[in-house]
PQR file of N, CA, C, O and H, with PARSE charges and radii, in Angstrom:
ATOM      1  N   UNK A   1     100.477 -24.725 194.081 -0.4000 1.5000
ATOM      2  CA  UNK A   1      99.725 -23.629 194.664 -0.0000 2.0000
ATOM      3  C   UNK A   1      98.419 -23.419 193.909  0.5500 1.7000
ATOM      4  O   UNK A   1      97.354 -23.499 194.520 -0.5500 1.4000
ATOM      5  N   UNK A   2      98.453 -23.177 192.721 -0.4000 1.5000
ATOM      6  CA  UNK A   2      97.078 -22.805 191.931 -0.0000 2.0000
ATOM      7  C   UNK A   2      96.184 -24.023 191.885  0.5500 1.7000
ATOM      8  O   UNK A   2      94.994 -23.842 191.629 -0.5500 1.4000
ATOM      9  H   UNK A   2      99.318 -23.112 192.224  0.4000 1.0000
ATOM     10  N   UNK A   3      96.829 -25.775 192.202 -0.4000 1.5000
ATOM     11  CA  UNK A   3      95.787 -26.660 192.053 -0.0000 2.0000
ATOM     12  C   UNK A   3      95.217 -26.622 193.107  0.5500 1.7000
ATOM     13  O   UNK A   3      93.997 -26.770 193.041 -0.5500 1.4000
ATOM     14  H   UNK A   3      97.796 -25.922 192.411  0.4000 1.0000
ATOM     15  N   UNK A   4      95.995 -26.360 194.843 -0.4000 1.5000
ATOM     16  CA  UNK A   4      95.038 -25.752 195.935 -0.0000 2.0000
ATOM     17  C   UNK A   4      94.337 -24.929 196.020  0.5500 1.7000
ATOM     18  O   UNK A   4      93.447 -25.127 196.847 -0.5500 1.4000
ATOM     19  H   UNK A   4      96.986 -26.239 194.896  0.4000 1.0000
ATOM     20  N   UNK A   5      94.298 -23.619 195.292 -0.4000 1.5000
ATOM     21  CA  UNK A   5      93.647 -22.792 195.001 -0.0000 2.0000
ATOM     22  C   UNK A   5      92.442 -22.680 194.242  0.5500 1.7000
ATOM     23  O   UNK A   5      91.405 -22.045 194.434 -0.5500 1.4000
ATOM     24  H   UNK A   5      95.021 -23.458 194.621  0.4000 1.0000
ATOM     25  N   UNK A   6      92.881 -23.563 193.197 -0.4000 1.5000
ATOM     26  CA  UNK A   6      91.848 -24.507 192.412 -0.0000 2.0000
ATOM     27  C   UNK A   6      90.355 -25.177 193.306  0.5500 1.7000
ATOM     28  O   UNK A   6      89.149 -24.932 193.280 -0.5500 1.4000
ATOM     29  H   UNK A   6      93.723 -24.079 193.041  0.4000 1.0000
ATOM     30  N   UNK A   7      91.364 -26.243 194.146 -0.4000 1.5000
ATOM     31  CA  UNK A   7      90.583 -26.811 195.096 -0.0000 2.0000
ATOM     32  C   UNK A   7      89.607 -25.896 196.068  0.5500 1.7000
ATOM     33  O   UNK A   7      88.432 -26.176 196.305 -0.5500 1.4000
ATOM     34  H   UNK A   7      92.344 -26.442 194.167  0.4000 1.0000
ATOM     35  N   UNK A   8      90.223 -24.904 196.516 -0.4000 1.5000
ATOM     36  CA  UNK A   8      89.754 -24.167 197.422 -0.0000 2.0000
ATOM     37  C   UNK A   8      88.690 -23.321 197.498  0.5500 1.7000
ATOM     38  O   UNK A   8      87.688 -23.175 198.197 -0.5500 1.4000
ATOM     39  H   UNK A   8      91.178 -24.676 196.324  0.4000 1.0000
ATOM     40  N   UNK A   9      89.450 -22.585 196.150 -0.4000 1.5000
ATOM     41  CA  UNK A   9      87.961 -21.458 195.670 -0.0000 2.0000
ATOM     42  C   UNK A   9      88.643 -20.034 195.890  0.5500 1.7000
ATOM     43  O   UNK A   9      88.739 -19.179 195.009 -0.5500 1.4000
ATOM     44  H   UNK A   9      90.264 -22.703 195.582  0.4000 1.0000
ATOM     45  N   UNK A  10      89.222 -19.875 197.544 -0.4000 1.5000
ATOM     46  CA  UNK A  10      89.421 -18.645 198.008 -0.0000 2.0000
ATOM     47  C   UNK A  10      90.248 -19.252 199.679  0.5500 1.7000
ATOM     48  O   UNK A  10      89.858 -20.117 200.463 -0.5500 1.4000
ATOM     49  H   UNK A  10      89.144 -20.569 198.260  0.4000 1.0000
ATOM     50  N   UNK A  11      91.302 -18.495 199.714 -0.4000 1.5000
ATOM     51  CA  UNK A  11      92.096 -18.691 200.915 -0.0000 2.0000
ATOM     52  C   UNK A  11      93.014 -17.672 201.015  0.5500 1.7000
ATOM     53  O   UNK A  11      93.235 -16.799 200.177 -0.5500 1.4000
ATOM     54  H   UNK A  11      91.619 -17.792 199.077  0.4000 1.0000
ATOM     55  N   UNK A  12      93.440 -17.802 201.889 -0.4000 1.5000
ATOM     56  CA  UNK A  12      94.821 -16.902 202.588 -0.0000 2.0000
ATOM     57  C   UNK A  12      95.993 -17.527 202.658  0.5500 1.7000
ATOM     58  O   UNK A  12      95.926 -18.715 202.971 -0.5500 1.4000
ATOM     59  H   UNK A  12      93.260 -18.511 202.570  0.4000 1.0000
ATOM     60  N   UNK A  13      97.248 -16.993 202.421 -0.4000 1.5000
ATOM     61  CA  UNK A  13      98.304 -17.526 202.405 -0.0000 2.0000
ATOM     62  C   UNK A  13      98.852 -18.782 203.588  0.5500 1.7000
ATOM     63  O   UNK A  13      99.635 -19.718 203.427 -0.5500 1.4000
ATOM     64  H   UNK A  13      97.302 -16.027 202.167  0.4000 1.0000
ATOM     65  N   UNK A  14      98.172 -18.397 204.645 -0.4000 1.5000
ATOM     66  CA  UNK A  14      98.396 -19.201 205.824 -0.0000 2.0000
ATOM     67  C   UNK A  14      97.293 -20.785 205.452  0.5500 1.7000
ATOM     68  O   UNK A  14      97.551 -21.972 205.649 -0.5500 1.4000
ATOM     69  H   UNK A  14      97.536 -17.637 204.776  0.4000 1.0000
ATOM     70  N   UNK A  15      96.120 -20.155 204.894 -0.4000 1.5000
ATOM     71  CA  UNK A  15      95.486 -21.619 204.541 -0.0000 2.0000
ATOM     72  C   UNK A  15      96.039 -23.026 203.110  0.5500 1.7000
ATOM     73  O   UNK A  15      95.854 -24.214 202.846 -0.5500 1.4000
ATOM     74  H   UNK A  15      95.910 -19.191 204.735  0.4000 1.0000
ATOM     75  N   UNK A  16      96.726 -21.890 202.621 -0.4000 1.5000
ATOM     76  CA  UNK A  16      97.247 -22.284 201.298 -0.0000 2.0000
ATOM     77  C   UNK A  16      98.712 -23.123 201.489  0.5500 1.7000
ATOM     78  O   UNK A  16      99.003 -24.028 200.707 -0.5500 1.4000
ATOM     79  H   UNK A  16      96.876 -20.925 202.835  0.4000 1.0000
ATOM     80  N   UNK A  17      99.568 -22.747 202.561 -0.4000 1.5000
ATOM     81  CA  UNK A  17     100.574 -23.533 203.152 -0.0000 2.0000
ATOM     82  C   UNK A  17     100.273 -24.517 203.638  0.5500 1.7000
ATOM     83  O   UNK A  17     101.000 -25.495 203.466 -0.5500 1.4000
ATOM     84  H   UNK A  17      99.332 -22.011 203.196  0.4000 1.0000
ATOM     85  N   UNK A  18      99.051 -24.623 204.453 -0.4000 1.5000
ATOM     86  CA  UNK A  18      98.661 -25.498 205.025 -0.0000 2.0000
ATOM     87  C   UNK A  18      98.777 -26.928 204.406  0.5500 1.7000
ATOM     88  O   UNK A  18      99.186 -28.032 204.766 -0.5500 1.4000
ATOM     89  H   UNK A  18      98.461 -23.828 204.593  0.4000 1.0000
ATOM     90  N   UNK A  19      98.185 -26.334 203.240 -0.4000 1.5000
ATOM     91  CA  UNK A  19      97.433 -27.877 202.334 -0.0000 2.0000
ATOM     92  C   UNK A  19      98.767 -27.962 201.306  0.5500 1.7000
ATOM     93  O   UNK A  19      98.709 -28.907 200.520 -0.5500 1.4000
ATOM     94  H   UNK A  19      97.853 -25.438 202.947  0.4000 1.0000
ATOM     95  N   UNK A  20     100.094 -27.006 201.193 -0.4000 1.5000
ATOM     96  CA  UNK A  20     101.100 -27.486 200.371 -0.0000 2.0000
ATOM     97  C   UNK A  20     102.168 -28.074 201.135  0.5500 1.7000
ATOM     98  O   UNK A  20     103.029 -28.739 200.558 -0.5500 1.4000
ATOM     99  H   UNK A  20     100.141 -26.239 201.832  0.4000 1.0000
ATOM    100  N   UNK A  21     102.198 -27.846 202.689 -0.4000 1.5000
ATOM    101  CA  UNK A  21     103.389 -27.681 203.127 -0.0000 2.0000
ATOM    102  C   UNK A  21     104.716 -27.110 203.018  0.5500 1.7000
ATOM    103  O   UNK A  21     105.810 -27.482 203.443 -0.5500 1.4000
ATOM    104  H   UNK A  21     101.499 -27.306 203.157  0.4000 1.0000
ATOM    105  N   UNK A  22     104.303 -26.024 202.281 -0.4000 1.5000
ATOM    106  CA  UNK A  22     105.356 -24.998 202.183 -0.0000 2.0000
ATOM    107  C   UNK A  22     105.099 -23.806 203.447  0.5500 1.7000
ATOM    108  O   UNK A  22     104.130 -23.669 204.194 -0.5500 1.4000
ATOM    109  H   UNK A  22     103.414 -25.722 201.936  0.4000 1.0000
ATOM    110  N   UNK A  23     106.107 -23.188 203.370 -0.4000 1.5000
ATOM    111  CA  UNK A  23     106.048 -21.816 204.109 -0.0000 2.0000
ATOM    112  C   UNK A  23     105.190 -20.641 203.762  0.5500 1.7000
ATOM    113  O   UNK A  23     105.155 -20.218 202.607 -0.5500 1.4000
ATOM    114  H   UNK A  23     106.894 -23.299 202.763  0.4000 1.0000
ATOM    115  N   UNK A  24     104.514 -20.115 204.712 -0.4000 1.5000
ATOM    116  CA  UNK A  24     103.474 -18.815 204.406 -0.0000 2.0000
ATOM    117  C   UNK A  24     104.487 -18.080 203.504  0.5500 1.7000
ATOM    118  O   UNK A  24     104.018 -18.134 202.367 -0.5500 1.4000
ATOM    119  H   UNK A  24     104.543 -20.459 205.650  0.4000 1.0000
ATOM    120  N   UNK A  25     105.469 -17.526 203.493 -0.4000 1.5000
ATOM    121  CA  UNK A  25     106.348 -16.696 202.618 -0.0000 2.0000
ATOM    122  C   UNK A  25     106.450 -17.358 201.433  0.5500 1.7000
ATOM    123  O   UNK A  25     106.381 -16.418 200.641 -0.5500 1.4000
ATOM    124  H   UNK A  25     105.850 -17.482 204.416  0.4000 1.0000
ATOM    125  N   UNK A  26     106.570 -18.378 200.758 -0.4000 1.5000
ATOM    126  CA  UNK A  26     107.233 -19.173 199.899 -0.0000 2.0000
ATOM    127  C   UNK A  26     105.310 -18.746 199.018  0.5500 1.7000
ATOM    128  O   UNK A  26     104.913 -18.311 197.937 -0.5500 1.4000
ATOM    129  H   UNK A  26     106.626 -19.142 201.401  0.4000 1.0000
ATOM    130  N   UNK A  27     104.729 -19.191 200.242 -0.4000 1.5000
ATOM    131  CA  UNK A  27     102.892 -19.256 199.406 -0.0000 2.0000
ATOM    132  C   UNK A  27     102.555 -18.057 198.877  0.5500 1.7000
ATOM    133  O   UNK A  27     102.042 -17.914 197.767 -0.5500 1.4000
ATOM    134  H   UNK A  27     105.052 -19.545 201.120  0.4000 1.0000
ATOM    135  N   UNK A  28     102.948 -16.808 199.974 -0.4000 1.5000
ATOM    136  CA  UNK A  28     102.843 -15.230 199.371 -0.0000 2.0000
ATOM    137  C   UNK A  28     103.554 -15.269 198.385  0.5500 1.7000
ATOM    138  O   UNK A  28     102.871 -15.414 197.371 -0.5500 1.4000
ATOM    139  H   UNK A  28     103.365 -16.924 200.875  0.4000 1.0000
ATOM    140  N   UNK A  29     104.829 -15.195 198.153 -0.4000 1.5000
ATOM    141  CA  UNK A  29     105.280 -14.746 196.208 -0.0000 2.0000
ATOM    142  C   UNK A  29     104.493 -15.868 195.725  0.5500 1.7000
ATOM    143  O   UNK A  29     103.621 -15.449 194.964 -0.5500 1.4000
ATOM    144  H   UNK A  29     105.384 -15.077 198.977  0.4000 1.0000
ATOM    145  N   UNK A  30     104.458 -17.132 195.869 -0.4000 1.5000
ATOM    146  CA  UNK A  30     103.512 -18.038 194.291 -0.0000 2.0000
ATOM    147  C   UNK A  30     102.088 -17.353 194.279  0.5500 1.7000
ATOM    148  O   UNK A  30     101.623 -17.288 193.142 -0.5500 1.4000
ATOM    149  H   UNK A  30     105.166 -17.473 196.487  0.4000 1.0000
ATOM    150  N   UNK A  31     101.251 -16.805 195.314 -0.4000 1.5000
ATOM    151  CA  UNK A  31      99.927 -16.359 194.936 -0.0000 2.0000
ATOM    152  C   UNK A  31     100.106 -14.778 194.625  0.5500 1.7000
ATOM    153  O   UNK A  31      99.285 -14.240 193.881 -0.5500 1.4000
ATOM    154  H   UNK A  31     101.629 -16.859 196.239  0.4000 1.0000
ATOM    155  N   UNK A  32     100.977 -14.162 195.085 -0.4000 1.5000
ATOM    156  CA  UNK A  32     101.280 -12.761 195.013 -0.0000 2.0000
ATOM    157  C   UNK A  32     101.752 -12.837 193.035  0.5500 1.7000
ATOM    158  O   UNK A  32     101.550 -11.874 192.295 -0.5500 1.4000
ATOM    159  H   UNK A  32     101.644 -14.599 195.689  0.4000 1.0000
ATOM    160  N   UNK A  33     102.129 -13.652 192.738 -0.4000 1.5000
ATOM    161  CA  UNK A  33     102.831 -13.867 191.424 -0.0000 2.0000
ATOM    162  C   UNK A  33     101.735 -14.143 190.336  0.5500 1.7000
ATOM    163  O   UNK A  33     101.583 -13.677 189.206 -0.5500 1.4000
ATOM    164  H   UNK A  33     102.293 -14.435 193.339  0.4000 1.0000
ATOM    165  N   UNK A  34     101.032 -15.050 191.058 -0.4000 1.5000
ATOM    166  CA  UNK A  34      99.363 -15.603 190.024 -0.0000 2.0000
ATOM    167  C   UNK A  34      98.492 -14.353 190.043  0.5500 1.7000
ATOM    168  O   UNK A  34      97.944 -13.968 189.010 -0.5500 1.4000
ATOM    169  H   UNK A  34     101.155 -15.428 191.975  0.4000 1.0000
ATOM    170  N   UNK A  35      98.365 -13.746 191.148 -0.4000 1.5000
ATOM    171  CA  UNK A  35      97.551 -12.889 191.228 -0.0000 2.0000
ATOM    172  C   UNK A  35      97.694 -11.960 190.181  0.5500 1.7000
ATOM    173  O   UNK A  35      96.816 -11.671 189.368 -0.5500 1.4000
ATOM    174  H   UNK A  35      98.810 -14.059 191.987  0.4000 1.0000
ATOM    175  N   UNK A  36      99.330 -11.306 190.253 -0.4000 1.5000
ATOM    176  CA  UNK A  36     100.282 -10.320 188.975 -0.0000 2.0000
ATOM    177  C   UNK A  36      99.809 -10.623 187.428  0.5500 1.7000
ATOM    178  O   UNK A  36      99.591  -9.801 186.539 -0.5500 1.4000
ATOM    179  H   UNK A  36     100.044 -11.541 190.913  0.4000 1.0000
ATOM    180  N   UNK A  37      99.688 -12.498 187.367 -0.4000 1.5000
ATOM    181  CA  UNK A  37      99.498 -12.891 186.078 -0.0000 2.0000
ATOM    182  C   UNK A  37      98.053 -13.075 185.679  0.5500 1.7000
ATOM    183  O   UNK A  37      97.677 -13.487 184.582 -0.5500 1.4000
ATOM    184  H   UNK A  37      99.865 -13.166 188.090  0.4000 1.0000
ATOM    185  N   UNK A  38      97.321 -12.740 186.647 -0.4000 1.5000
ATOM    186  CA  UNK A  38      95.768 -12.518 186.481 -0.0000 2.0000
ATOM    187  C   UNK A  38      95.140 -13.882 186.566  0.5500 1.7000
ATOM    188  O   UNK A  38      93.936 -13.980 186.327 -0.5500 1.4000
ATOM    189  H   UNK A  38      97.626 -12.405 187.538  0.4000 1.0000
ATOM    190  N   UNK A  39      95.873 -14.979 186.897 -0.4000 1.5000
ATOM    191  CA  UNK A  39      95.240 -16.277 187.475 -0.0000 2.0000
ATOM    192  C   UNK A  39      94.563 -16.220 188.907  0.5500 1.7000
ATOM    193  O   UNK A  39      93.621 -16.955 189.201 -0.5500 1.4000
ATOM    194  H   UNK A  39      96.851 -14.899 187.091  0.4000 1.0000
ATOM    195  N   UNK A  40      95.123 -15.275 189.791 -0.4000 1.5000
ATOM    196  CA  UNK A  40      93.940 -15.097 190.542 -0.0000 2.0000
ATOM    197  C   UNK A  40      94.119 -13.416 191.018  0.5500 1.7000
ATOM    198  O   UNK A  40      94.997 -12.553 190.997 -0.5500 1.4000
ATOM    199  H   UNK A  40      95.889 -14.677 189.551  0.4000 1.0000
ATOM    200  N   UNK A  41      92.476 -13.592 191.519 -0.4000 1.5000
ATOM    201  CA  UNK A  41      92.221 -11.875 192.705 -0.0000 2.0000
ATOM    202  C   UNK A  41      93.125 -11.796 193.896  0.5500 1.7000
ATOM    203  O   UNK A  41      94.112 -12.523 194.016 -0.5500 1.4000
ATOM    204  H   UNK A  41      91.764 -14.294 191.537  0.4000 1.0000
ATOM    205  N   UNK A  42      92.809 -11.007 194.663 -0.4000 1.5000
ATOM    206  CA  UNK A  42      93.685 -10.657 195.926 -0.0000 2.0000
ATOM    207  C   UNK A  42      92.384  -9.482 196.539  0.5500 1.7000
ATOM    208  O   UNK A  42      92.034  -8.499 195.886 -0.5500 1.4000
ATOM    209  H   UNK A  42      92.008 -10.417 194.566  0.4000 1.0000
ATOM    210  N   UNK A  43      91.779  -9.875 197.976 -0.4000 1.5000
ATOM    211  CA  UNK A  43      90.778  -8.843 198.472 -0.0000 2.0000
ATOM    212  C   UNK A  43      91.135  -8.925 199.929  0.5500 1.7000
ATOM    213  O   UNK A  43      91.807  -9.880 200.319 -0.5500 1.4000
ATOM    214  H   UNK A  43      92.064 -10.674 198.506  0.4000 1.0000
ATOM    215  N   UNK A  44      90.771  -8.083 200.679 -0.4000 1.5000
ATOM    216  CA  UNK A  44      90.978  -8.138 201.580 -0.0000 2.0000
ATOM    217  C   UNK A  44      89.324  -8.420 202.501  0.5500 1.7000
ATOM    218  O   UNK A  44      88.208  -8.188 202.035 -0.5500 1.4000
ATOM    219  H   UNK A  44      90.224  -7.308 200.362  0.4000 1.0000
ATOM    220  N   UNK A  45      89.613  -8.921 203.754 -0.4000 1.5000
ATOM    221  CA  UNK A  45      88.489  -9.377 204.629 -0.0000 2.0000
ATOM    222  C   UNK A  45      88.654  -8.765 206.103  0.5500 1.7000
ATOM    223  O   UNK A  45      89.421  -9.437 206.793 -0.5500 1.4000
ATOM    224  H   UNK A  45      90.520  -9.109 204.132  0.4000 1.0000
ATOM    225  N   UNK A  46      88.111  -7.648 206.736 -0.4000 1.5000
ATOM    226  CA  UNK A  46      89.006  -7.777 207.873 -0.0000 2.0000
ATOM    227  C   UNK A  46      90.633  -6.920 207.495  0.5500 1.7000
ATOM    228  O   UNK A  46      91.148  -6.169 206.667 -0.5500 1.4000
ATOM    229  H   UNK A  46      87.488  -7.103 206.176  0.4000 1.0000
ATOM    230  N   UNK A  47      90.958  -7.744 208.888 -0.4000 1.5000
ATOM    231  CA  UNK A  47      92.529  -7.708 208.584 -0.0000 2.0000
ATOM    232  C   UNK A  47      93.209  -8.681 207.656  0.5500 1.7000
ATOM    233  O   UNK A  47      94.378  -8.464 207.337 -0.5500 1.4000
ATOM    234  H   UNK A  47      90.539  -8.354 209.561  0.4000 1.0000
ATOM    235  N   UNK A  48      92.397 -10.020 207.075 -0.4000 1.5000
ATOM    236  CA  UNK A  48      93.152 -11.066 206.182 -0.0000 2.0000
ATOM    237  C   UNK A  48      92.684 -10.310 204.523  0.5500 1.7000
ATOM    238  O   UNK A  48      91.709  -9.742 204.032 -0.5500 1.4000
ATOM    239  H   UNK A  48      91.447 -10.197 207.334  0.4000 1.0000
ATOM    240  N   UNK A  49      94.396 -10.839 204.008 -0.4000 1.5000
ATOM    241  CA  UNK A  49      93.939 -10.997 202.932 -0.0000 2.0000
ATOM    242  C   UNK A  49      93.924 -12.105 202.657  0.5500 1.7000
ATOM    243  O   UNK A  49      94.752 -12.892 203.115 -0.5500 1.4000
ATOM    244  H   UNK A  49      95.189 -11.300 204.406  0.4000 1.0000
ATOM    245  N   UNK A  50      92.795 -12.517 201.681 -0.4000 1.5000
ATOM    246  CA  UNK A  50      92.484 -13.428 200.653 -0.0000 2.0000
ATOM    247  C   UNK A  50      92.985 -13.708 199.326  0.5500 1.7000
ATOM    248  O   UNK A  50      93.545 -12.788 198.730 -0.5500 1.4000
ATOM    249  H   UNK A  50      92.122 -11.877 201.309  0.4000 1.0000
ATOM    250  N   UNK A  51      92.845 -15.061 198.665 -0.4000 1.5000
ATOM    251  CA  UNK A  51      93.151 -15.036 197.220 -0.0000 2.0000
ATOM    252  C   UNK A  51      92.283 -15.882 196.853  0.5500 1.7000
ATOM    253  O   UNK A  51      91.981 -16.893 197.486 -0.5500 1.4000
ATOM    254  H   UNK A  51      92.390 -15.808 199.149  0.4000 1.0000
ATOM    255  N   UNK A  52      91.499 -15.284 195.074 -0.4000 1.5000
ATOM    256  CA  UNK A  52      90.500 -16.382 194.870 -0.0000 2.0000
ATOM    257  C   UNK A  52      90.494 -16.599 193.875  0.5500 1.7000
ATOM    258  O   UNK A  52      90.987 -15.637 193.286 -0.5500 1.4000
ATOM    259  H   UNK A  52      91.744 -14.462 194.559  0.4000 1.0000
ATOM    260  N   UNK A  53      90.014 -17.877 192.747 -0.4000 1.5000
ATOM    261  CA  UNK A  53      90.220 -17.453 191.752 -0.0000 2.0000
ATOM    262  C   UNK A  53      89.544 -17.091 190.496  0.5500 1.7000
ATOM    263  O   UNK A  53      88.750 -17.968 190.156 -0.5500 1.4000
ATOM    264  H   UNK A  53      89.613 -18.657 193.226  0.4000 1.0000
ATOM    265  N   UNK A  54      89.584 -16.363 189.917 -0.4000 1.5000
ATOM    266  CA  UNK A  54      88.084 -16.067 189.301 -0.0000 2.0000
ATOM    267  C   UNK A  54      87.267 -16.453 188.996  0.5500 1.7000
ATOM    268  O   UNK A  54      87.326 -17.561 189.529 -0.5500 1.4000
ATOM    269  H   UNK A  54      90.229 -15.651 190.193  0.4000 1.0000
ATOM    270  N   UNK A  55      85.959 -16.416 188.213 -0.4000 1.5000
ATOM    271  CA  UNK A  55      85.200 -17.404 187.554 -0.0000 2.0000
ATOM    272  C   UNK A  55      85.457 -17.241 186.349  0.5500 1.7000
ATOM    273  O   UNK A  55      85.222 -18.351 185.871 -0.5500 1.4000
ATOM    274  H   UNK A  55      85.911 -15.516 187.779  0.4000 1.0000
ATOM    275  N   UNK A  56      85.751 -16.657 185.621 -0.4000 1.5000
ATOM    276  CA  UNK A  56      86.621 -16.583 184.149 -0.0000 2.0000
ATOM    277  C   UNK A  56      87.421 -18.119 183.929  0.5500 1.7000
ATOM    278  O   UNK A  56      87.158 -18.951 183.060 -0.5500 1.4000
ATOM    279  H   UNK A  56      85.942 -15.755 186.008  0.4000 1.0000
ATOM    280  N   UNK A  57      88.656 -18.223 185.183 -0.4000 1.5000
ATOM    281  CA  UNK A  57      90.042 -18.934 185.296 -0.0000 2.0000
ATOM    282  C   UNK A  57      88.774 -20.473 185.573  0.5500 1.7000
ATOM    283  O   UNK A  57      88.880 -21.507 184.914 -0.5500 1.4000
ATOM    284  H   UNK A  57      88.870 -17.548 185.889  0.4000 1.0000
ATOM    285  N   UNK A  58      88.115 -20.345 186.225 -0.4000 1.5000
ATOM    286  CA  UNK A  58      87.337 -22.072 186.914 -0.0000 2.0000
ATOM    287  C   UNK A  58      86.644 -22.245 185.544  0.5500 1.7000
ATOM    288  O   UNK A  58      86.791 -23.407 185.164 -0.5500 1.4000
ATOM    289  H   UNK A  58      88.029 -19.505 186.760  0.4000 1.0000
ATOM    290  N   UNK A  59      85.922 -21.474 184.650 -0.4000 1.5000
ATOM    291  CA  UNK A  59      85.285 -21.921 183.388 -0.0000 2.0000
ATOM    292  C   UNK A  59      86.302 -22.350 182.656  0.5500 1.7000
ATOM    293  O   UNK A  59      86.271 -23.399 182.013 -0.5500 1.4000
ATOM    294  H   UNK A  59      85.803 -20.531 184.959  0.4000 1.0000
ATOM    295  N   UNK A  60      87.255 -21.578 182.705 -0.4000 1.5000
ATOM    296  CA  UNK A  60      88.165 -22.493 181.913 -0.0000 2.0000
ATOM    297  C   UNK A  60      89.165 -23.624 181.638  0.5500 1.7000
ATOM    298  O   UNK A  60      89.703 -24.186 180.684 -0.5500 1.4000
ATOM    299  H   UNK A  60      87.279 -20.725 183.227  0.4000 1.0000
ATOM    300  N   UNK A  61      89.123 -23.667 183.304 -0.4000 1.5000
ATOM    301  CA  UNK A  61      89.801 -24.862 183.911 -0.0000 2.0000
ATOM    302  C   UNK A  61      88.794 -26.123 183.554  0.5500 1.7000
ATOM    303  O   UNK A  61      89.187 -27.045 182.840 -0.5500 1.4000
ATOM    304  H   UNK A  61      88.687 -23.210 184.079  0.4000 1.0000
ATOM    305  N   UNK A  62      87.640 -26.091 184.036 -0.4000 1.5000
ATOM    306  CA  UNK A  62      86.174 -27.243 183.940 -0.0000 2.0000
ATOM    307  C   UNK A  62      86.109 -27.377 182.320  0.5500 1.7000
ATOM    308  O   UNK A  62      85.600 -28.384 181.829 -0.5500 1.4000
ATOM    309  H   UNK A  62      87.320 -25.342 184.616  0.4000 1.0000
ATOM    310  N   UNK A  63      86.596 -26.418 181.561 -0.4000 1.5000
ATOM    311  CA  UNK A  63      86.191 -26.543 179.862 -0.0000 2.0000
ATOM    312  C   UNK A  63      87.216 -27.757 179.755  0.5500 1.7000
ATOM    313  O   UNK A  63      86.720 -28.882 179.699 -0.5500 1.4000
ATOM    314  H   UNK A  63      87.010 -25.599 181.959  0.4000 1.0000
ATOM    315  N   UNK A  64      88.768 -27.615 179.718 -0.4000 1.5000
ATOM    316  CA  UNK A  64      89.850 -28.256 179.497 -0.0000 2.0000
ATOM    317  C   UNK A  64      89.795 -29.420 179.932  0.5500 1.7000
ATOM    318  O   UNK A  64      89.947 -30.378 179.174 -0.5500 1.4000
ATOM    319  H   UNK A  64      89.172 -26.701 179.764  0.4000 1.0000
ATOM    320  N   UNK A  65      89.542 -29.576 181.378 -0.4000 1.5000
ATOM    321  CA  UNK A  65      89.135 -30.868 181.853 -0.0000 2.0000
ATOM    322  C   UNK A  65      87.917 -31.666 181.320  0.5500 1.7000
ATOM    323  O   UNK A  65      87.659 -32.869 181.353 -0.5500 1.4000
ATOM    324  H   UNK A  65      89.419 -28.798 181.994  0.4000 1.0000
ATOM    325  N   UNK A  66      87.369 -30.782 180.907 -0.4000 1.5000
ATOM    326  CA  UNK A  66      86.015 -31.928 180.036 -0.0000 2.0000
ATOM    327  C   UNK A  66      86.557 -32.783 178.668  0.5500 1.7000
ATOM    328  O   UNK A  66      86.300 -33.921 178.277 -0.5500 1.4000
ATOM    329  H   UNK A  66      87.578 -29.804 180.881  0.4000 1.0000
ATOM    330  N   UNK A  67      87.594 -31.498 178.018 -0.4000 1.5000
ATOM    331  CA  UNK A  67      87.874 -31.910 176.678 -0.0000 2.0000
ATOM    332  C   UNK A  67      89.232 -32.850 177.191  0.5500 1.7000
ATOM    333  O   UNK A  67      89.440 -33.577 176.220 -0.5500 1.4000
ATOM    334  H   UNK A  67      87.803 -30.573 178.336  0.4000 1.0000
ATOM    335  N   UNK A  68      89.861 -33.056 177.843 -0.4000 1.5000
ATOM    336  CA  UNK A  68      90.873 -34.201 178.299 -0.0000 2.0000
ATOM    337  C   UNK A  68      90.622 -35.458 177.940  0.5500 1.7000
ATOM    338  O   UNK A  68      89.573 -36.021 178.254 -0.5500 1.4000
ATOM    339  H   UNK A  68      89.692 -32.466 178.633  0.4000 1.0000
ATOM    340  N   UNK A  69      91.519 -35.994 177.277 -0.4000 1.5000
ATOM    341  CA  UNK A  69      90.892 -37.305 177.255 -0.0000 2.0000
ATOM    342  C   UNK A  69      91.254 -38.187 178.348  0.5500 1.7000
ATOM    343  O   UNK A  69      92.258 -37.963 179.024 -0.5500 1.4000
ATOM    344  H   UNK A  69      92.371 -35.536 177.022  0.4000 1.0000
ATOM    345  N   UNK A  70      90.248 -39.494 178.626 -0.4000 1.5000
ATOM    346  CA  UNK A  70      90.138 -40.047 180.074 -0.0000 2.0000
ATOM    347  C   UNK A  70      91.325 -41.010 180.252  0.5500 1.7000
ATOM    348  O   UNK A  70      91.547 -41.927 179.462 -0.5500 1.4000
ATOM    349  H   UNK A  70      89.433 -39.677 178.077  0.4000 1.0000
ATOM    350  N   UNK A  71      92.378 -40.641 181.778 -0.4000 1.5000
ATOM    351  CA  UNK A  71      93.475 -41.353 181.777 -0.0000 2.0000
ATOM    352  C   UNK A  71      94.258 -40.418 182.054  0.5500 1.7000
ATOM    353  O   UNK A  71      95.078 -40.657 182.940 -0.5500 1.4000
ATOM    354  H   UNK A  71      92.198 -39.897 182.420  0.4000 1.0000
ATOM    355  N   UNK A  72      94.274 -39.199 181.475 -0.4000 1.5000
ATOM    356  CA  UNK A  72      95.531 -38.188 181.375 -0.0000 2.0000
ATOM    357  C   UNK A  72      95.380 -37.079 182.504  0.5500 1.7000
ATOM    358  O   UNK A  72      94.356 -36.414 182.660 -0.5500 1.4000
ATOM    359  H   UNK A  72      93.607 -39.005 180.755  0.4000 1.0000
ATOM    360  N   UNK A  73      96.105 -37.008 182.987 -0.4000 1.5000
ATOM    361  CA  UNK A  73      96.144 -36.031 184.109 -0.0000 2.0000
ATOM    362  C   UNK A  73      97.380 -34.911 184.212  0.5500 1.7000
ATOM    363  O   UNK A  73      97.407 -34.106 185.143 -0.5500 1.4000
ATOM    364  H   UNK A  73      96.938 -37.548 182.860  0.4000 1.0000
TER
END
């Protein structure tokens, strides 16, 4: 969930199933849960809500991945 989220930037539970093949319910508690642990926001648009993930969480994701050494994933 969070490496789609990763990927994404910002989605809704229904877009976030999409790309895991899990169930919209199964996607609400894992982003409803990240969100709790401050890995990501939660806003609303409309009638959708959204989940995105901060720019705090992406600086620090892009830091780690720089310092990785090449091969390791």
């Amino acid at each position: 969930t969070m490496l789609v989220m990763e990927r994404l930037g910002e989605a809704t539970t229904v877009e976030v199933a999409r790309e895991t093949g899990r169930s919209r319910s199964v996607e609400s508690i894992h982003l409803n849960q990240l969100e709790r642990m401050g890995y990501l926001e939660k806003y609303r648009k409309g009638r959708k809500i959204y989940f995105k993930v901060p720019q705090l969480v992406v600086n620090e994701t892009e830091t780690a991945n720089r310092r990785r050494p090449h091969g390791l994933y």
